[in-house]
Structure formats: C-alpha cells, structure tokens
C-alpha positions in Angstrom: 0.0 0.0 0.0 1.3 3.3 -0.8 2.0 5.6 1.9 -0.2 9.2 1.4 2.3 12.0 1.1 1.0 15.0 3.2 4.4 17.4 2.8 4.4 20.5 0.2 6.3 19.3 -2.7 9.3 21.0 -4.2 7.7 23.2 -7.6 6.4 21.0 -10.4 9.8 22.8 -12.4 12.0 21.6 -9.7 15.1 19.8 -11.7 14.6 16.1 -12.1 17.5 14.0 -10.9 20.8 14.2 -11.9 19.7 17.5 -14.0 22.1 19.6 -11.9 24.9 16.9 -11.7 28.2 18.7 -10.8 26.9 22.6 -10.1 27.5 21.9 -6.5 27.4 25.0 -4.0 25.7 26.7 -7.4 22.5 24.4 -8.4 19.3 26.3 -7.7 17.6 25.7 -4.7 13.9 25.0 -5.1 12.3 23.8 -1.3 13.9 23.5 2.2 12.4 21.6 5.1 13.1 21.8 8.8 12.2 20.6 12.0 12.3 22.6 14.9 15.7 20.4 16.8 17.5 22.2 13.8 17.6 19.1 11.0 17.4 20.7 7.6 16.5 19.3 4.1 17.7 21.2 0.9 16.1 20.2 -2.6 17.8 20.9 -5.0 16.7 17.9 -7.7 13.3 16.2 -7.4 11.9 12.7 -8.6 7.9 13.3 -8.3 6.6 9.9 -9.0 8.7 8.3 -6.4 9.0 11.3 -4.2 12.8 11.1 -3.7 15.0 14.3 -3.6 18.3 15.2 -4.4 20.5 17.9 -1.8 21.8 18.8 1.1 20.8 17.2 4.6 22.0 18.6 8.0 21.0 16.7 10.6 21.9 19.1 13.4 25.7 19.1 12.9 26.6 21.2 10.5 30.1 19.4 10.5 28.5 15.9 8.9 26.3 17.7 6.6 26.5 16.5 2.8 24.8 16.2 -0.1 22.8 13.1 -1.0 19.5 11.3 -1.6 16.7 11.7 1.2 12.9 10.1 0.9 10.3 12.6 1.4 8.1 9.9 2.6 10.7 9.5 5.3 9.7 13.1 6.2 6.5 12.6 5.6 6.9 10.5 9.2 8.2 13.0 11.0 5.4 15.3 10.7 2.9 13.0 12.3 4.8 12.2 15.0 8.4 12.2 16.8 9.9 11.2 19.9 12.1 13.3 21.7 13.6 12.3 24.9 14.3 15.4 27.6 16.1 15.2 31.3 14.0 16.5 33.5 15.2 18.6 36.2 16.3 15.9 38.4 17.8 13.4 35.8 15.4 11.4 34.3 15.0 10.9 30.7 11.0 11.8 29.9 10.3 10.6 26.4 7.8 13.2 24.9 5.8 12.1 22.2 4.9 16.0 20.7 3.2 16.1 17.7 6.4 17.6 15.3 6.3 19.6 12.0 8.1 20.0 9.3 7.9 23.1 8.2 8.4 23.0 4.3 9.8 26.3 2.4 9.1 26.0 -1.2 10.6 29.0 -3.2 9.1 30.8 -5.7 10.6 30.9 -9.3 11.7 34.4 -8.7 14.0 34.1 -5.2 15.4 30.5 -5.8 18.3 30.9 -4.1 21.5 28.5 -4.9 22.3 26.1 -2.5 25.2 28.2 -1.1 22.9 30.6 -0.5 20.3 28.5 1.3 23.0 27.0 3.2 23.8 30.0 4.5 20.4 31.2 5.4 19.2 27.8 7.3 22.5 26.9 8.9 24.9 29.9 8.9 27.1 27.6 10.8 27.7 25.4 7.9 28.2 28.9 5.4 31.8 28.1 4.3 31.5 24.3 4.2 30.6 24.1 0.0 33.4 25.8 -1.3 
C-alpha cells in the first residue's frame, strides 16, 4: 500500500534527478524543510513519481552535513509524530511524544536561491562548508 504523502512538494519545475549533476554549491535551490531540533532538508533535484529528492541534509551538525539522496516519505513520518527524549530537572529521561512539524519552504521561481545561499540562510554555521 502506498503511503499518502501529506508534505508540500518541491515546484512542479523543480530539476529532475541528476539535472544539476556537478553545479554543486551553485545548483538552484527549489524547497527546504526543517524541524524545529534544527535538522534541515535542501532540494535541490526532485523525482515526483517516487517522491525522492536530491540535496543537502543537515541533521543538526553542521560538520557531517552532505549532499545526497533523502525520501520525502521518510519526512512525511516526521510530521505525524516524533519522539524526543528530555532530562528533566532531576535526571530522568522523559520521552515526549509532541506532535512535530516540518515546516516546508518552497521557493518561488523568482527568489530561488543557490544552494550556497540557502546553506547560508538555514544553517549559517555550515556557510563556508561548500566551497
């Protein structure tokens, strides 16, 4: 059974895989998606049929951030629900099971930034790392 897909999706003009193959920092950025414990998504190519996307992932650490293949379906899961697990103020781990969003950025045709640029803007930290 296929799974319902209940994100935004990158632009219907969004460059199908491998389209931007070696542009690096400069291929066009078309959608960004974050959660709120700072993990970032980065489209920058987009397969619509089997909803897989091509760009740059940081998952919180801007240090292991990198370019590659992610599932939108796989965020798809994150919206509906995520665990988090918190210490409360005498030690103990509390798992907290918070309804979490992803909150989807899709840019319009006009202010597509390039990657570099969307780098900078969702994880300044990570600014100089595609050089």
């Amino acid at each position: 059974m296929q799974k319902t897909l209940i994100l935004k999706t990158p632009p219907a003009d969004t460059a199908a895989l491998y389209a931007q193959d070696g542009r690096g920092k400069d291929a066009t950025c078309f959608a960004a998606y974050t959660l709120p414990n700072g993990f970032v998504w980065l489209v920058t190519e987009y397969d619509p049929v089997e909803h897989m996307a091509f760009g740059w992932a940081c998952l919180n650490d801007p240090q292991n951030a990198e370019l590659g293949y992610f599932s939108l379906h796989e965020l798809n899961e994150q919206v509906l629900w995520t665990s988090i697990e918190l210490i409360d103020a005498v030690g103990r781990t509390v798992i907290d099971n918070t309804p979490t969003l992803v909150k989807a950025t899709i840019f319009p045709a006009s202010q597509r930034p390039t990657l570099r640029d969307a780098i900078a803007r969702f994880v300044p930290a990570a600014a100089g790392q595609l050089t």
